[in-house]
N, C-alpha and C positions, 0 to 999 in steps of 0.2 A: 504494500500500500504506500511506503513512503517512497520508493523508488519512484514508482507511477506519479504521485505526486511531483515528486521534482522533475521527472522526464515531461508532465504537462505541462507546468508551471515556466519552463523555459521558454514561453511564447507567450506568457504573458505580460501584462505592463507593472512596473514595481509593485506599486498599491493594491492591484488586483492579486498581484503573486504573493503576497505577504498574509491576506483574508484568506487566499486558497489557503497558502501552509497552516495559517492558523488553526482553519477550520479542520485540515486533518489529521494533525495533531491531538485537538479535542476528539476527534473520533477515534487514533489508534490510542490515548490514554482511555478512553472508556470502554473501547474490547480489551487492554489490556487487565483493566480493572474489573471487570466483569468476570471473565474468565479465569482470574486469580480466586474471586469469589466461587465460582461454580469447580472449580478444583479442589477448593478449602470444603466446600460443599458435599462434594462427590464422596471424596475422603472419609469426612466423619461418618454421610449416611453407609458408606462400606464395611467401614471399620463396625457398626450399631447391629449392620447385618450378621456380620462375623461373629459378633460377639453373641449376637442371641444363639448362633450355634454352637455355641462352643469354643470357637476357632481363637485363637490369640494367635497375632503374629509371631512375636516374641517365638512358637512351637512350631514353626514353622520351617522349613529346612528353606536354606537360601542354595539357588546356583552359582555354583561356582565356574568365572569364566579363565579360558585360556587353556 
């Protein structure tokens, strides 16, 4: 998105180019923001899942790579 941004943004005139970047800025800080919440989100409702089964991660065997 910000690539795209600046690749359009180079045909425009300062003032208009500067409300562009602004304007997408406030939009990739509010997917960024959003998406932190629905990860924060995701997480706990998983972990609530696990947890009513039984499951702890903590018991859980990790992979090991390499």
């Amino acid at each position: 998105m910000a690539a795209n941004a600046m690749i359009q943004s180079c045909f425009m005139q300062p003032q208009q180019r500067q409300r562009f970047l602004d304007t997408t800025a406030r939009k990739i800080l509010h997917y960024q923001t959003r998406n932190a919440c629905s990860r924060r989100s995701h997480r706990k409702t998983t972990l609530r899942k696990l947890h009513r089964l039984g499951i702890t991660l903590a018991s859980l065997r990790r992979c090991e790579s390499g």
